[in-house]
RODREN-922646 format. One record per residue (C-alpha): residue number from 1; x, y, z; residue in three letters. Coordinates in nm, 2 decimals. Example, Ala and Ser with C-alpha at 12.3 -4.5 7.8 and 13.67 -1.06 7.14 Angstrom:
BEGIN
+-----+--------+--------+--------+------+
: seq :     c1 :     c2 :     c3 : type :
+-----+--------+--------+--------+------+
:   1 :   1.23 :  -0.45 :   0.78 :  ALA :
:   2 :   1.37 :  -0.11 :   0.71 :  SER :
+-----+--------+--------+--------+------+
//
This chain:
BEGIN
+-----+--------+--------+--------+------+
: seq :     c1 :     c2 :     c3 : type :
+-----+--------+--------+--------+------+
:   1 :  -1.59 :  -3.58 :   0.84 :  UNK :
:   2 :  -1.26 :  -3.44 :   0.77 :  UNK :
:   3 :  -1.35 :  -3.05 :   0.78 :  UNK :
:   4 :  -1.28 :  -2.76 :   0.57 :  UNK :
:   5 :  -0.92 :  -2.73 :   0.40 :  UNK :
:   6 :  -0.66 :  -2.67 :   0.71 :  UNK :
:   7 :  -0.43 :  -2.56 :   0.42 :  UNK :
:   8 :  -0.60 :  -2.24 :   0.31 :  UNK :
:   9 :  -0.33 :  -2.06 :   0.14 :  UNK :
:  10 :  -0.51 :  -1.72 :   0.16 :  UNK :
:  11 :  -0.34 :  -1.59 :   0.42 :  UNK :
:  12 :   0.00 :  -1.68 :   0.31 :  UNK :
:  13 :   0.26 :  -1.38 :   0.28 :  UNK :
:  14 :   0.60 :  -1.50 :   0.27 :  UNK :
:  15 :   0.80 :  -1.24 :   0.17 :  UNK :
:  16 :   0.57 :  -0.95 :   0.27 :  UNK :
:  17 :   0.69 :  -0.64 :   0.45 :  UNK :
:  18 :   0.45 :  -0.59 :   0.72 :  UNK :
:  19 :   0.41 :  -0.97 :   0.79 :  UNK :
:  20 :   0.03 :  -0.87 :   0.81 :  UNK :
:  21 :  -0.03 :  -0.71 :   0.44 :  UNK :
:  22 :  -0.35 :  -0.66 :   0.45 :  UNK :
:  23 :  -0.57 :  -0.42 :   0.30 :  UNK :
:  24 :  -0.88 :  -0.46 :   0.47 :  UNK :
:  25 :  -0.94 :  -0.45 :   0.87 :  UNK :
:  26 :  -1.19 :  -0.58 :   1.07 :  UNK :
:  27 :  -1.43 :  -0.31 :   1.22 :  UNK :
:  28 :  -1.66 :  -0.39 :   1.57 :  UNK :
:  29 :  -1.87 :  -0.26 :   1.85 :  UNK :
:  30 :  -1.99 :   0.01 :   1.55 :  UNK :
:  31 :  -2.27 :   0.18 :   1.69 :  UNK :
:  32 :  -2.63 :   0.04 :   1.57 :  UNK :
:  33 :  -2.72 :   0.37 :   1.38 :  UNK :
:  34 :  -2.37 :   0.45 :   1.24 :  UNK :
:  35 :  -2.44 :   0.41 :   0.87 :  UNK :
:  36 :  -2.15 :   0.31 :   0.58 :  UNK :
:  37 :  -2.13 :   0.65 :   0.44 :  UNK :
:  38 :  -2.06 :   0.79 :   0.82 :  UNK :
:  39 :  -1.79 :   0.48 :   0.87 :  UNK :
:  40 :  -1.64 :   0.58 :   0.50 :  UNK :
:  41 :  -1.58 :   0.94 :   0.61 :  UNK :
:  42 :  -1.45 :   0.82 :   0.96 :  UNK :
:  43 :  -1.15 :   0.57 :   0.76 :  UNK :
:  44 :  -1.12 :   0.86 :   0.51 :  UNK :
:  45 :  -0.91 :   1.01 :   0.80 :  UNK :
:  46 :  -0.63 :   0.77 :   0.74 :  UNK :
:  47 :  -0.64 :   0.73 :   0.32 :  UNK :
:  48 :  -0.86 :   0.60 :   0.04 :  UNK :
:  49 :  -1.06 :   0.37 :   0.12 :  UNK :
:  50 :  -1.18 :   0.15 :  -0.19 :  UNK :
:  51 :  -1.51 :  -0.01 :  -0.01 :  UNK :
:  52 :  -1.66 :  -0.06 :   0.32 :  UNK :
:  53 :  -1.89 :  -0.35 :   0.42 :  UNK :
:  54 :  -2.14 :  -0.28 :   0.71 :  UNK :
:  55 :  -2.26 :  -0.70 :   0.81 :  UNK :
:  56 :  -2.65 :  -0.63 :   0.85 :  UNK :
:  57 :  -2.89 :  -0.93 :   0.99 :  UNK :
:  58 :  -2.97 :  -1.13 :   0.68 :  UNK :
:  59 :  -3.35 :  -1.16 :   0.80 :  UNK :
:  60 :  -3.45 :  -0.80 :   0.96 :  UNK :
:  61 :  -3.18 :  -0.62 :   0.75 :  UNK :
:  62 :  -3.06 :  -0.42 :   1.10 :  UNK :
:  63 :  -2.67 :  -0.38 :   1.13 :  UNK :
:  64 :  -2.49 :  -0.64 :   1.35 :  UNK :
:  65 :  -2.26 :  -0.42 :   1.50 :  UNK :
:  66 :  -1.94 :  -0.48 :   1.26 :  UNK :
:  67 :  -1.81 :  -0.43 :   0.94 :  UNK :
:  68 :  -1.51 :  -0.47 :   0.69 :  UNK :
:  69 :  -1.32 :  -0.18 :   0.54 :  UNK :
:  70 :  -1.09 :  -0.25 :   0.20 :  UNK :
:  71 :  -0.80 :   0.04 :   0.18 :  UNK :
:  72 :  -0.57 :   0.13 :  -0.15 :  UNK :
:  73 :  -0.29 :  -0.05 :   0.03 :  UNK :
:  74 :  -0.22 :  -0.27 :   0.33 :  UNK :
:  75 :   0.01 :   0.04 :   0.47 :  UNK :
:  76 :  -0.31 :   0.26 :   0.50 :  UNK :
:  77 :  -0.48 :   0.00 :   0.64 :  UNK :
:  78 :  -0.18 :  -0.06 :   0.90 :  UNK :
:  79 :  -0.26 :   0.29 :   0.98 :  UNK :
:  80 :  -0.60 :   0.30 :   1.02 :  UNK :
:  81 :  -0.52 :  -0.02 :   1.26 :  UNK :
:  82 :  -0.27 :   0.26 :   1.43 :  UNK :
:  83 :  -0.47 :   0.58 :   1.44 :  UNK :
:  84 :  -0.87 :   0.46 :   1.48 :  UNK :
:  85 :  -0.81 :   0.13 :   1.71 :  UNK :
:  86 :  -1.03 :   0.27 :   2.01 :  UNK :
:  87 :  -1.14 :   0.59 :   1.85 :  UNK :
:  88 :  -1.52 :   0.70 :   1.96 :  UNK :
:  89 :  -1.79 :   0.72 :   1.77 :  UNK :
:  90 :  -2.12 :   0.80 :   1.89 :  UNK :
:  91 :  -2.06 :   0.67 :   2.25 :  UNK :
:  92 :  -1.90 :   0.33 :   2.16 :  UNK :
:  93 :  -1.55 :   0.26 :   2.07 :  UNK :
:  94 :  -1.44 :   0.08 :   1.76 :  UNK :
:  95 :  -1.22 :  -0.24 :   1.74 :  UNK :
:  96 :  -1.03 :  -0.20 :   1.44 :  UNK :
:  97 :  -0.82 :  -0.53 :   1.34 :  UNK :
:  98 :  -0.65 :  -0.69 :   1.07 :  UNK :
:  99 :  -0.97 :  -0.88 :   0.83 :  UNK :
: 100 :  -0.71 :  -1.24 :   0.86 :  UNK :
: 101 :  -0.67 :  -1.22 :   1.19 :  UNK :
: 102 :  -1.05 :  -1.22 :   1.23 :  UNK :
: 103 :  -1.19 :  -1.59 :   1.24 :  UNK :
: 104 :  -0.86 :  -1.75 :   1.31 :  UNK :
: 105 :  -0.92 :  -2.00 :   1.61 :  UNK :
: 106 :  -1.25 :  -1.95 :   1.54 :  UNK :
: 107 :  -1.53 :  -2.16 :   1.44 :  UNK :
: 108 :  -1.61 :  -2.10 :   1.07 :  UNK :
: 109 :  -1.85 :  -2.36 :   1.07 :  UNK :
: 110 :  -2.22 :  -2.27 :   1.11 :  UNK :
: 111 :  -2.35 :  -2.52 :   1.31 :  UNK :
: 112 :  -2.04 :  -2.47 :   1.57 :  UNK :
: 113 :  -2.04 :  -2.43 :   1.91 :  UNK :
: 114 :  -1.80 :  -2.25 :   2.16 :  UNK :
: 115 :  -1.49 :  -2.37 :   2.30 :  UNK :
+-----+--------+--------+--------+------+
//
């Protein structure tokens, strides 16, 4: 009745540089036959990554069209964010965003609808 925890201290960085400080970003509209090893070399570009995450359709096991990519630290990330935002790849271009910011506003429950 109450919903979820509105606290969520997870996203909390007082005191943090970038006022972001993240090291992972949000990656959509990745093409349906991009694979994680092509997406690895593409955010390679910008510094190491540690691990990407391609979401796949937990029934068919086909990609759903975004993914999340975990950097060394939240300044590469910030970069890749800087440099690879809109950047082609095989005819469609990527949203790249900041993983918190992803979900905020949103409806985290399952059951939830729009608006």
């Amino acid at each position: 009745r109450a919903g979820p925890g509105r606290g969520g201290g997870r996203g909390d960085d007082r005191g943090g540089r970038s006022g972001q400080a993240s090291r992972s970003v949000f990656v959509g509209n990745i093409p349906y036959n991009a694979t994680e090893e092509q997406l690895e070399d593409v955010f390679r570009a910008v510094g190491q990554v540690v691990s990407f995450r391609l979401v796949k359709n937990a029934d068919t096991g086909q990609p759903k069209g975004f993914g999340f990519c975990e950097f060394r630290d939240a300044q590469t990330a910030e970069s890749a964010i800087r440099n690879l935002n809109n950047t082609e790849m095989n005819g469609r271009m990527l949203r790249i965003d900041y993983a918190s910011n992803i979900g905020e506003g949103k409806d985290r429950d399952r059951g939830g609808g729009g608006g």
